[in-house]
py3Dmol code that shows the C-alpha trace and the ligand (Angstrom):
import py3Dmol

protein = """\
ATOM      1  CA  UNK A   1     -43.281 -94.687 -44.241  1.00  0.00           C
ATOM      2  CA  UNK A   2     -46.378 -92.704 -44.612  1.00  0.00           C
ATOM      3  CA  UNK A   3     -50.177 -94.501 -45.348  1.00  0.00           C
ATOM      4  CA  UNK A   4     -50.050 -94.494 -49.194  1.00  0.00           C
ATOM      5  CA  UNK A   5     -52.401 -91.914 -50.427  1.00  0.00           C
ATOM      6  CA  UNK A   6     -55.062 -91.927 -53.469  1.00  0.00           C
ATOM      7  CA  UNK A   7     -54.279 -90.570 -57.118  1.00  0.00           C
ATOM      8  CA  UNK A   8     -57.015 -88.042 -58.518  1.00  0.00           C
ATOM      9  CA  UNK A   9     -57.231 -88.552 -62.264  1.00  0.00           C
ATOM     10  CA  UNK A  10     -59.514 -85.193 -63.022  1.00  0.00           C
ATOM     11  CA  UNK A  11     -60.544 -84.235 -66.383  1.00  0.00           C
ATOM     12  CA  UNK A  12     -59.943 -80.334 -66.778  1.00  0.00           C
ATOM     13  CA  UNK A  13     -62.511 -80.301 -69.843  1.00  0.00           C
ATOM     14  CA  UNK A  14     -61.834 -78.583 -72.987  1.00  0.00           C
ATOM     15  CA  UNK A  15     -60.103 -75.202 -71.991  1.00  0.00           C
ATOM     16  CA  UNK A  16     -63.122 -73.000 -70.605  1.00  0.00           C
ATOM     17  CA  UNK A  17     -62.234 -73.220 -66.997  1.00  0.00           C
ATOM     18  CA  UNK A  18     -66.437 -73.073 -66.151  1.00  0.00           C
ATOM     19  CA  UNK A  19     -66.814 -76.384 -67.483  1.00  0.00           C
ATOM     20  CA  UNK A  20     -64.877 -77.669 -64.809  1.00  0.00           C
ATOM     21  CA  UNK A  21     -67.191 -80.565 -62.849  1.00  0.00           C
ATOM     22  CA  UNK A  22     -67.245 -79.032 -59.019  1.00  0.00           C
ATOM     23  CA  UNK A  23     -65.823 -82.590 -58.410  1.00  0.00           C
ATOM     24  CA  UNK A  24     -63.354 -81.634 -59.317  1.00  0.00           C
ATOM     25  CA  UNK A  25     -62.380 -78.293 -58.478  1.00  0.00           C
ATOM     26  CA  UNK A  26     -63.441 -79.685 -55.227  1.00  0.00           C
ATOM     27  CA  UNK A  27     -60.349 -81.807 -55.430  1.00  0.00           C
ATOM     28  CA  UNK A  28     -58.352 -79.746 -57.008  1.00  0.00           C
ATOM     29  CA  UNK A  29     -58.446 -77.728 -53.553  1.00  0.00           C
ATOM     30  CA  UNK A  30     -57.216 -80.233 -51.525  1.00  0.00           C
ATOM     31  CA  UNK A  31     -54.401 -81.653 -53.698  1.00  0.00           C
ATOM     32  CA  UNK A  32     -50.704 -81.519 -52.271  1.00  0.00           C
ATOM     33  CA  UNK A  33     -49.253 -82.116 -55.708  1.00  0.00           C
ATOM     34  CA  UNK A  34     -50.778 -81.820 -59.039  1.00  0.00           C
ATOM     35  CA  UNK A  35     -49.388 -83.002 -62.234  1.00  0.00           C
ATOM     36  CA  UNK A  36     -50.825 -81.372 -65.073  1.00  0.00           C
ATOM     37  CA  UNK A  37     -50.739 -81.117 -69.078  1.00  0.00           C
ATOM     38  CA  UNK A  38     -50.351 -78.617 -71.337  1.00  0.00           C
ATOM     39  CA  UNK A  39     -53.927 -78.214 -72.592  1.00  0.00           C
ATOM     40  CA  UNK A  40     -55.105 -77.943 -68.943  1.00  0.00           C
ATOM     41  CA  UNK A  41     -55.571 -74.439 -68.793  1.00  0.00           C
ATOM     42  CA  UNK A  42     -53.396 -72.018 -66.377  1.00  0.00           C
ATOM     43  CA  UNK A  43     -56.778 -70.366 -64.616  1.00  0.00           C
ATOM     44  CA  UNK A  44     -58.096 -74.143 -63.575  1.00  0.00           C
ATOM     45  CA  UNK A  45     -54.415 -74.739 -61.736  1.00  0.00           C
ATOM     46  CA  UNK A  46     -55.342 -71.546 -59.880  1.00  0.00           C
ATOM     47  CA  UNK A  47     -58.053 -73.009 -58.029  1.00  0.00           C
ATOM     48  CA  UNK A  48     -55.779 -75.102 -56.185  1.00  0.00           C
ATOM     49  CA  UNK A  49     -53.673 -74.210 -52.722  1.00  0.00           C
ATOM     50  CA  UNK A  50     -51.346 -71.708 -52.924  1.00  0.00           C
ATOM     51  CA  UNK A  51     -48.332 -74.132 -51.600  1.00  0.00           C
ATOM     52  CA  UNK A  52     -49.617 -77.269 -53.528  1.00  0.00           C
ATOM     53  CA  UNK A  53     -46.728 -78.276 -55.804  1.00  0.00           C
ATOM     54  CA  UNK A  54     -47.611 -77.853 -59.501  1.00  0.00           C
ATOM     55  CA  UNK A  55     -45.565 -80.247 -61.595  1.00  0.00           C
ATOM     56  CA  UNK A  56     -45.792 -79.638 -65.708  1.00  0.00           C
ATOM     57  CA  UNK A  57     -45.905 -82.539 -67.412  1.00  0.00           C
ATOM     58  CA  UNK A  58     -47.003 -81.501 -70.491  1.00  0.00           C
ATOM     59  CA  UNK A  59     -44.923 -80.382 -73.903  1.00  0.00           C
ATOM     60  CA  UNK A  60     -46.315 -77.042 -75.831  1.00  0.00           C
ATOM     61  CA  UNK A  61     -44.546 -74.063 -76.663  1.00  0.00           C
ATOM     62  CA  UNK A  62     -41.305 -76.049 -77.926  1.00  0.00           C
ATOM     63  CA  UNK A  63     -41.011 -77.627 -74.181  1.00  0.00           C
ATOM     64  CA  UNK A  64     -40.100 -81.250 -74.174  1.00  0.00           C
ATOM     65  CA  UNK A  65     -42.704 -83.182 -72.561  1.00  0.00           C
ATOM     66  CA  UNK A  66     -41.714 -85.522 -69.685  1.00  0.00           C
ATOM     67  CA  UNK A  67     -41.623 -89.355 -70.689  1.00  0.00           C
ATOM     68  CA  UNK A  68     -44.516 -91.079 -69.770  1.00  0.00           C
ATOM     69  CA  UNK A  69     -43.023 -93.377 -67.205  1.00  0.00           C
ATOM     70  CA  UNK A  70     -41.510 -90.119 -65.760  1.00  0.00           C
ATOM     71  CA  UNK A  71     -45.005 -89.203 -65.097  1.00  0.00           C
ATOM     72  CA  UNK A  72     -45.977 -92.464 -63.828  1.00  0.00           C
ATOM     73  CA  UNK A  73     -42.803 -92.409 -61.506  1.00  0.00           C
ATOM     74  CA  UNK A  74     -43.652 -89.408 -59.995  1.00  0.00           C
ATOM     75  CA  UNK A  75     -47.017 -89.835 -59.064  1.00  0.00           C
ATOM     76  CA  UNK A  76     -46.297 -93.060 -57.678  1.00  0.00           C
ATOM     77  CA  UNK A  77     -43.498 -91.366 -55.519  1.00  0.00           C
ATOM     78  CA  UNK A  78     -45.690 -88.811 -54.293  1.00  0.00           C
ATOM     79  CA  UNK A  79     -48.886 -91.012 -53.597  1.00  0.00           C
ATOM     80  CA  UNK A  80     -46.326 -93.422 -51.390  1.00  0.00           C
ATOM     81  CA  UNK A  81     -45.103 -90.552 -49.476  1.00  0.00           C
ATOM     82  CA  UNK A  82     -48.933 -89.805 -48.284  1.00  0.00           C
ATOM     83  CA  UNK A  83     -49.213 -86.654 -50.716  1.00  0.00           C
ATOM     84  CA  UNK A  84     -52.587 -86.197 -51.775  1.00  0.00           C
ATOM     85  CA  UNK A  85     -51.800 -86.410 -55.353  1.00  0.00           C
ATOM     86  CA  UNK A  86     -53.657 -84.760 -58.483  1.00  0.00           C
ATOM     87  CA  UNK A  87     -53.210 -85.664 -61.993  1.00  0.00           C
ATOM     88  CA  UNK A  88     -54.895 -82.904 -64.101  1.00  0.00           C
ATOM     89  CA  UNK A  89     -55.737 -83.716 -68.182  1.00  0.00           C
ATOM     90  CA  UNK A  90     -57.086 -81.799 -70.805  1.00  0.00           C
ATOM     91  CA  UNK A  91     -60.812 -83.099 -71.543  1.00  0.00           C
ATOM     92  CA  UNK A  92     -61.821 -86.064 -70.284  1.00  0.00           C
ATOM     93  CA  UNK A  93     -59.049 -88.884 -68.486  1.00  0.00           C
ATOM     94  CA  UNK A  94     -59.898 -91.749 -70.732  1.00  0.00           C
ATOM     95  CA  UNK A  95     -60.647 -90.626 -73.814  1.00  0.00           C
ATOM     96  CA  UNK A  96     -57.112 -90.250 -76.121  1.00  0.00           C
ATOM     97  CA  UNK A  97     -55.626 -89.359 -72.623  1.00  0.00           C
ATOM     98  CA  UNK A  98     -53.390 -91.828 -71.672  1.00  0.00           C
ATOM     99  CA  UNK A  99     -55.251 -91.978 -68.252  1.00  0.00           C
ATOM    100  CA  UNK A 100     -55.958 -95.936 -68.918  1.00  0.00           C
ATOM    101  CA  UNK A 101     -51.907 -96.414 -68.597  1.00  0.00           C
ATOM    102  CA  UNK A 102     -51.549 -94.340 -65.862  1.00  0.00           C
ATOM    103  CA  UNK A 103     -54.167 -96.284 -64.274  1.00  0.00           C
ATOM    104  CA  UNK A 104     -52.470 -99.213 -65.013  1.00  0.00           C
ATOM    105  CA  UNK A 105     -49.484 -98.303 -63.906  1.00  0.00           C
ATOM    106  CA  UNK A 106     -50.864 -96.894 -60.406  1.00  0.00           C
ATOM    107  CA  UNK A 107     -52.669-100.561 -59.859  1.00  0.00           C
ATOM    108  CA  UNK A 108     -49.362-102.066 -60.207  1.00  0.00           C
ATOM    109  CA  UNK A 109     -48.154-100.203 -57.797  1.00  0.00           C
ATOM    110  CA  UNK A 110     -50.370-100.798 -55.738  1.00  0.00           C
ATOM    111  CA  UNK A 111     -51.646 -97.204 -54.974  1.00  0.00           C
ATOM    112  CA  UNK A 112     -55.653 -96.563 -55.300  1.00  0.00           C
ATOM    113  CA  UNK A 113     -56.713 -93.900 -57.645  1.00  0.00           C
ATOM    114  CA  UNK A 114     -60.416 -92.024 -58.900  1.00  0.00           C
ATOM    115  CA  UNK A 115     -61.086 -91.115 -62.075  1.00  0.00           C
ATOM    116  CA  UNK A 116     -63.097 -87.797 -62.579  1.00  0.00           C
ATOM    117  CA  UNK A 117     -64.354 -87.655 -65.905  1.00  0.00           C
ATOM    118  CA  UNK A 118     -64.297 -84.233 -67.554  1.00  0.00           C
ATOM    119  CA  UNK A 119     -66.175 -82.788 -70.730  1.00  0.00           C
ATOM    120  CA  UNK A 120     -64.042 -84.030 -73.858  1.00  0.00           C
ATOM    121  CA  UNK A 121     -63.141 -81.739 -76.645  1.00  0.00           C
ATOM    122  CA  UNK A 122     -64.919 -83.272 -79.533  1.00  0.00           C
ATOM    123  CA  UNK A 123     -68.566 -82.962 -77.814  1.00  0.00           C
ATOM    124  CA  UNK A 124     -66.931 -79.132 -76.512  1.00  0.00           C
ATOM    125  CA  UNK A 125     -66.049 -78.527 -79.776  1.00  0.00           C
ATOM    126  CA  UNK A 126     -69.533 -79.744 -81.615  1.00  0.00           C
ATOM    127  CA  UNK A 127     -71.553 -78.555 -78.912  1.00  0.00           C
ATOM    128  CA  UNK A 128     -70.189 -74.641 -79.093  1.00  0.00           C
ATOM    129  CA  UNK A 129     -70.271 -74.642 -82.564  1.00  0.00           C
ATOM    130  CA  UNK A 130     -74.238 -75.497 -82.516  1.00  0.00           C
ATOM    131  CA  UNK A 131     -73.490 -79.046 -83.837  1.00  0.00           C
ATOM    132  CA  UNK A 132     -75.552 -81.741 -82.411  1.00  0.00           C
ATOM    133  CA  UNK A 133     -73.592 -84.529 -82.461  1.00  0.00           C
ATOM    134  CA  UNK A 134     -76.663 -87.133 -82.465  1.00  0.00           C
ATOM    135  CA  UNK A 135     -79.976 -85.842 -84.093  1.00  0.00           C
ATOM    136  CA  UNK A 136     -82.570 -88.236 -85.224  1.00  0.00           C
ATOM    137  CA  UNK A 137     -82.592 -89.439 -88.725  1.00  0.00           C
ATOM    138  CA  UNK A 138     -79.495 -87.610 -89.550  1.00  0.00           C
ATOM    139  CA  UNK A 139     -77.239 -88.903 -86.869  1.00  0.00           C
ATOM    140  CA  UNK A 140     -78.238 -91.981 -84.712  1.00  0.00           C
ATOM    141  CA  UNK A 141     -73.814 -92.838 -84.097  1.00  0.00           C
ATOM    142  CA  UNK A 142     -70.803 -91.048 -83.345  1.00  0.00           C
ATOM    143  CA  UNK A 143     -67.297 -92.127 -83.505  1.00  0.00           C
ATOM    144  CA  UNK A 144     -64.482 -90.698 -81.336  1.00  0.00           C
ATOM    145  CA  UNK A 145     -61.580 -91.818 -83.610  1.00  0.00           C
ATOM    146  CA  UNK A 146     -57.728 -90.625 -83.306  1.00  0.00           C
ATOM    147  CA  UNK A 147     -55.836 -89.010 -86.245  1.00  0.00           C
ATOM    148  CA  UNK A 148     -52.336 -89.633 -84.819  1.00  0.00           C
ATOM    149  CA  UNK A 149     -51.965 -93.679 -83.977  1.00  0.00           C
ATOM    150  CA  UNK A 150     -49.752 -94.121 -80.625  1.00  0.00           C
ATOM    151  CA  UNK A 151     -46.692 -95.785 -82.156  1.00  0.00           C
ATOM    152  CA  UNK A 152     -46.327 -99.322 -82.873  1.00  0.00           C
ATOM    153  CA  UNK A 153     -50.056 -99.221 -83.012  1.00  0.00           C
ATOM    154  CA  UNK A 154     -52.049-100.465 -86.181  1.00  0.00           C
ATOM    155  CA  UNK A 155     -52.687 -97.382 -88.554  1.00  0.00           C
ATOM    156  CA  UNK A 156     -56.549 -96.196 -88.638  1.00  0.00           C
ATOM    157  CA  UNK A 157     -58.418 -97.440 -91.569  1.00  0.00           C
ATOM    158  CA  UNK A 158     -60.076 -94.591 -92.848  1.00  0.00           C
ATOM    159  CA  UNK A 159     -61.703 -95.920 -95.997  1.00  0.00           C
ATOM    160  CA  UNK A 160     -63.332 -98.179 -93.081  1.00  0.00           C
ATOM    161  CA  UNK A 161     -63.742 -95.756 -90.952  1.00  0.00           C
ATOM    162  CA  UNK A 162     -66.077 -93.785 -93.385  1.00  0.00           C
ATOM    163  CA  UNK A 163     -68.916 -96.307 -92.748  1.00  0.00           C
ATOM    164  CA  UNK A 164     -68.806 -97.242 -89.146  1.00  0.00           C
ATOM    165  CA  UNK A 165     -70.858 -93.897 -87.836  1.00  0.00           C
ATOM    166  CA  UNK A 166     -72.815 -91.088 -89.123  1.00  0.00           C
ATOM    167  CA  UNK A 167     -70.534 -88.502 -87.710  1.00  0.00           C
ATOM    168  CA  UNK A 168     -66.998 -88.888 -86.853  1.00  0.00           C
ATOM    169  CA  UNK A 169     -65.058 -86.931 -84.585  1.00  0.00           C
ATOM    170  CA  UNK A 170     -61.307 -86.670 -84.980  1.00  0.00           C
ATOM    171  CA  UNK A 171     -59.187 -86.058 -82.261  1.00  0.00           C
ATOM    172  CA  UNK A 172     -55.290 -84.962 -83.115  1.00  0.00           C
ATOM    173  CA  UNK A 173     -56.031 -85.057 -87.020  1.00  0.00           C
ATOM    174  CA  UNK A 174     -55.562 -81.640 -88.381  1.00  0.00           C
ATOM    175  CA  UNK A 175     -51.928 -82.210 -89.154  1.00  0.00           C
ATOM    176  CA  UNK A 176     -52.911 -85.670 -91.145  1.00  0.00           C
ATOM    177  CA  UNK A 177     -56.346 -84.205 -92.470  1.00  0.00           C
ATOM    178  CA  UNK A 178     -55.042 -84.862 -96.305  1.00  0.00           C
ATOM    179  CA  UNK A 179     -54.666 -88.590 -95.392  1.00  0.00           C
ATOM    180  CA  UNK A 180     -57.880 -88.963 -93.351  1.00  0.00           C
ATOM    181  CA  UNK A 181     -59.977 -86.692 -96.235  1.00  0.00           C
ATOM    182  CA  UNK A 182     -58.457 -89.285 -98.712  1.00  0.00           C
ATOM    183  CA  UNK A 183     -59.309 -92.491 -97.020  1.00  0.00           C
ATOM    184  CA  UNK A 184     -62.780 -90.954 -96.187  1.00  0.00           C
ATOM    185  CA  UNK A 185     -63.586 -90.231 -99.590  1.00  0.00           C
ATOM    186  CA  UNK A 186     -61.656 -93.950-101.011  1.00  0.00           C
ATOM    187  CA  UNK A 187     -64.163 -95.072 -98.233  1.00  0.00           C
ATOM    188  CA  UNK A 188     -67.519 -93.778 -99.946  1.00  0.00           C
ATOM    189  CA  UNK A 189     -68.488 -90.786 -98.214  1.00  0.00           C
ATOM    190  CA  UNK A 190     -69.398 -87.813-100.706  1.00  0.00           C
ATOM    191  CA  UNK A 191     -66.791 -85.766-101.607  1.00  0.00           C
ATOM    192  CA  UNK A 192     -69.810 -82.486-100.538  1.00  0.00           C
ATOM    193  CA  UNK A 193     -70.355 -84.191 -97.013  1.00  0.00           C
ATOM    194  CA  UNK A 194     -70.257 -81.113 -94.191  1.00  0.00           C
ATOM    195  CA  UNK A 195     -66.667 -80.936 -92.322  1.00  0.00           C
ATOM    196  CA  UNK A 196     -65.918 -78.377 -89.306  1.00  0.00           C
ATOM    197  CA  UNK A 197     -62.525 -77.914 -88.297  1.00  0.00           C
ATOM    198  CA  UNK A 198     -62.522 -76.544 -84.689  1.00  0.00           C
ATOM    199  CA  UNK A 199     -59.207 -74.976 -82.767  1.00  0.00           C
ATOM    200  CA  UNK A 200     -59.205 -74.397 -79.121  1.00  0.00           C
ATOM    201  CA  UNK A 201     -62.204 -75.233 -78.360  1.00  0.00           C
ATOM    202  CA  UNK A 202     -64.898 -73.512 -75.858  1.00  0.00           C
ATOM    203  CA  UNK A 203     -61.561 -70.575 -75.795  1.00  0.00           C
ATOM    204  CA  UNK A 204     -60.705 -69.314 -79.131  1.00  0.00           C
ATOM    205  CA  UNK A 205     -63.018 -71.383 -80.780  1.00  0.00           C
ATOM    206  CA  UNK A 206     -61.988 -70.711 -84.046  1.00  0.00           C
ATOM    207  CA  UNK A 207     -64.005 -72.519 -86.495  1.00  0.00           C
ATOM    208  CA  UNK A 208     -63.684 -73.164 -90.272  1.00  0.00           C
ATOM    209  CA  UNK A 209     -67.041 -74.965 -91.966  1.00  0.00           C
ATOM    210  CA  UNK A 210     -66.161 -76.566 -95.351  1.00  0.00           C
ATOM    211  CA  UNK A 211     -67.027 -79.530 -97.489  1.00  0.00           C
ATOM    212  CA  UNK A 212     -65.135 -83.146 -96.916  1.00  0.00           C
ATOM    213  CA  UNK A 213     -63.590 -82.637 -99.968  1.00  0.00           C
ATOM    214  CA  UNK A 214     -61.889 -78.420 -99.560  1.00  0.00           C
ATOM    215  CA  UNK A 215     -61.507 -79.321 -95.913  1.00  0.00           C
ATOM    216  CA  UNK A 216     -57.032 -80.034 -95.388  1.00  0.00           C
ATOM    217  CA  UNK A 217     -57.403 -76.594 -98.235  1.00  0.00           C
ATOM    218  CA  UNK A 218     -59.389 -74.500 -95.829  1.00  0.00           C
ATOM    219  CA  UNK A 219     -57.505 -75.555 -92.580  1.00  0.00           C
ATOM    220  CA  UNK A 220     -54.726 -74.533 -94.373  1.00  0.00           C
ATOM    221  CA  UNK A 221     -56.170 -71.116 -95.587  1.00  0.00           C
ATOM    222  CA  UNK A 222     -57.343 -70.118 -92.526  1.00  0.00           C
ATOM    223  CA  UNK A 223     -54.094 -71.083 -90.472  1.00  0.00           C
ATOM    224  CA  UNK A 224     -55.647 -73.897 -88.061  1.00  0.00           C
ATOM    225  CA  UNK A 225     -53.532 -75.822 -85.991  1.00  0.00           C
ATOM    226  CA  UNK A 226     -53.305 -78.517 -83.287  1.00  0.00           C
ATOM    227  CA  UNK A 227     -55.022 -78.582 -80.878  1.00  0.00           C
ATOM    228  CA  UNK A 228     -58.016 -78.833 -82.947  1.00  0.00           C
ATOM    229  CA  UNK A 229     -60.553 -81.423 -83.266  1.00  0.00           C
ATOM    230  CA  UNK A 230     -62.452 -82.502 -86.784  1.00  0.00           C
ATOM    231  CA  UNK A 231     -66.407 -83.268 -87.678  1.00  0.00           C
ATOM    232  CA  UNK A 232     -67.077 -84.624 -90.047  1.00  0.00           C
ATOM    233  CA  UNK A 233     -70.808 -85.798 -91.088  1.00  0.00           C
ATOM    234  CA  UNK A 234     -74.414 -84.164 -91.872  1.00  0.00           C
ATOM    235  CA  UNK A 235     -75.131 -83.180 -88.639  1.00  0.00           C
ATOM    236  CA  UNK A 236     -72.265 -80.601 -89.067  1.00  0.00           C
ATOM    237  CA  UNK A 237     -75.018 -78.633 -91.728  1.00  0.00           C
ATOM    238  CA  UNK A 238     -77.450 -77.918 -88.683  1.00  0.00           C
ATOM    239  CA  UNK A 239     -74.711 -75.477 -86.908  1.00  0.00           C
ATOM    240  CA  UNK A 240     -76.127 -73.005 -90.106  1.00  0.00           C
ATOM    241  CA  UNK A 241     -79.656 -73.278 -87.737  1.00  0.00           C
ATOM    242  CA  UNK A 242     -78.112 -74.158 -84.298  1.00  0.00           C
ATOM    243  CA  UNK A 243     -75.079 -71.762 -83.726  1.00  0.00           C
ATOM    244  CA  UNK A 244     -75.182 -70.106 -81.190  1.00  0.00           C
ATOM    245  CA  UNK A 245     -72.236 -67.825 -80.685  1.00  0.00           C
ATOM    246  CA  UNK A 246     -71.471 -65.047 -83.160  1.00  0.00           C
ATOM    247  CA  UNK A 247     -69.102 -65.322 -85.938  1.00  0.00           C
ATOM    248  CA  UNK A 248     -66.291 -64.263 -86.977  1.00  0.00           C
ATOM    249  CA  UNK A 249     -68.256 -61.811 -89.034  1.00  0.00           C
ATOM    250  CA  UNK A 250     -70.229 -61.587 -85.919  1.00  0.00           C
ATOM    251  CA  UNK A 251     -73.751 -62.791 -87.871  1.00  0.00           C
ATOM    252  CA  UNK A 252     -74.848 -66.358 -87.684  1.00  0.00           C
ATOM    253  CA  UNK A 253     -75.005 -68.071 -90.989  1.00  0.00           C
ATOM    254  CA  UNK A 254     -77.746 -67.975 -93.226  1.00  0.00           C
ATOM    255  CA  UNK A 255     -77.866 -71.375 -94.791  1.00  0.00           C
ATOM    256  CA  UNK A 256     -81.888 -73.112 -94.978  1.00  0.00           C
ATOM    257  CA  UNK A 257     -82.261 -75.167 -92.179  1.00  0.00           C
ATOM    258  CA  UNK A 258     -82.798 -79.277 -92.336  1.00  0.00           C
TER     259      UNK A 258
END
"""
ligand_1 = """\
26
SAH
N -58.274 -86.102 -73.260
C -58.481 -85.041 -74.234
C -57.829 -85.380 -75.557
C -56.317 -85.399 -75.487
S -55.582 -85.779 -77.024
C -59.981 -84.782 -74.387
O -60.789 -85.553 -73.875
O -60.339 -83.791 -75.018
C -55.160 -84.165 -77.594
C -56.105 -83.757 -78.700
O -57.367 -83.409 -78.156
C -55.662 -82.537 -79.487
O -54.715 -82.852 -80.478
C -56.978 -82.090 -80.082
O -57.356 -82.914 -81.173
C -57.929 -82.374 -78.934
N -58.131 -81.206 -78.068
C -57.888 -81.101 -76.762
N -58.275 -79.890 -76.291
C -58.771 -79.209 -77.343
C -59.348 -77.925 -77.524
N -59.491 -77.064 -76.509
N -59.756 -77.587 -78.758
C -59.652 -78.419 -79.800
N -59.113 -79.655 -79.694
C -58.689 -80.047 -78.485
"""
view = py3Dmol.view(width=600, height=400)
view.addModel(protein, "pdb")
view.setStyle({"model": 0}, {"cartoon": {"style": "trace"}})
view.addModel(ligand_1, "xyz")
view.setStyle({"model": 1}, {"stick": {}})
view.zoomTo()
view.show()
């Protein structure tokens, strides 16, 4: 039997394949087999061999994604045959990625594994729509919080959840945004606190700015849908100063700044 080889968990970032870390297209390059998602995008699979095996793990477009413990199978399979193995994810590895069970799952195996972190899709998200996700005296915390609880797990609490940070950041929450704008509001924030709803981030980019309150009625107007991450706090006002990239309209808005 070959020398077991290492597992690469790489972090594609958010979809715009330049925000790649060179560490990892580095590895990408030498991979044998790579096992990637759905949200990793097709240009940042290009950068590896011609010949390395690309495996699709992931479940978009009315595809049935493979079981986890498929994936986990697999990798360990291929590691213990020598195969220099990559496992590609969308944003960053450990953040709503499932990379801490695959990790798991590797050390019980016994097979060694890196993790190479990648640029998540909330601070993509914030960060291209001229949202600074800390500024001080209007945000000094931010909370990376799921919208869509893994099952079995306990529900989020959003009525808590509205005074543990200054700006949230929700990750898989557009199709729940009703719920999460209800517990929010239950939870004391105001009703006129700033809300972005961002879709394919740092690609499309398509943003729609609203109030807590008219935010699961303009998702819904303007058609967004997963994947799209949620912002939700004050800070979200200074994009009217800080954007940078042209609007839909292609002007910047005109809103007074802080
Ligand atoms: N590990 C990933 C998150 C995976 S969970 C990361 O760090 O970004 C999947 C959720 O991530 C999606 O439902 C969506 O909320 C968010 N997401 C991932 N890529 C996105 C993108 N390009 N634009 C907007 N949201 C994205």
């Amino acid at each position: 039997m070959n020398c077991p080889s290492k597992v690469y968990l790489i972090g594609a970032g958010p979809g715009d394949p330049e925000l790649l870390t060179l560490k990892a297209a580095r590895l990408l390059q030498t991979a044998d087999i790579l096992f990637h998602d759905a949200l990793a995008n097709p240009r940042i699979l290009d950068l590896a061999r011609p010949d390395a095996q690309r495996v699709d793990v992931g479940k978009r477009g009315g595809r049935i994604s493979t079981p986890q413990l498929s994936i986990q199978a697999q990798m360990i399979h291929a590691a213990q045959r020598g195969l220099q193995v990559v496992r590609l994810k969308g944003g960053d590895p450990f953040i709503f990625g499932r990379g801490g069970e695959e990790c798991m799952a590797l050390r019980a195996a016994g097979i060694a594994y890196e993790i190479v972190p990648g640029i998540t899709s909330g601070m993509a998200a914030a960060a291209y729509a001229g949202v600074p996700l800390t500024y001080r005296a209007v945000s000094q915390s931010v909370l990376l919080v799921t919208g869509h609880e893994a099952p079995g797990a306990a529900p989020v609490d959003w009525r808590r959840m509205a005074g543990v940070a200054d700006t949230l950041v929700i990750y898989m929450g557009v199709e729940r945004v009703e719920k999460i704008r209800d517990g929010l509001l239950a939870g004391g924030l105001s009703p006129s606190t700033p809300a972005l709803a961002v879709e394919w981030a740092t690609l499309q980019q398509h943003e729609v700015h609203s109030t807590l309150a008219d935010l699961p009625a303009q998702i819904a107007r303007n058609g967004l849908k997963s994947p799209a991450i949620l912002v939700i706090g004050a800070v979200v006002e200074m994009s009217a100063c800080l954007s940078w990239r042209p609007s839909g309209s292609g002007a910047l808005p005109q809103a007074a700044c802080l």
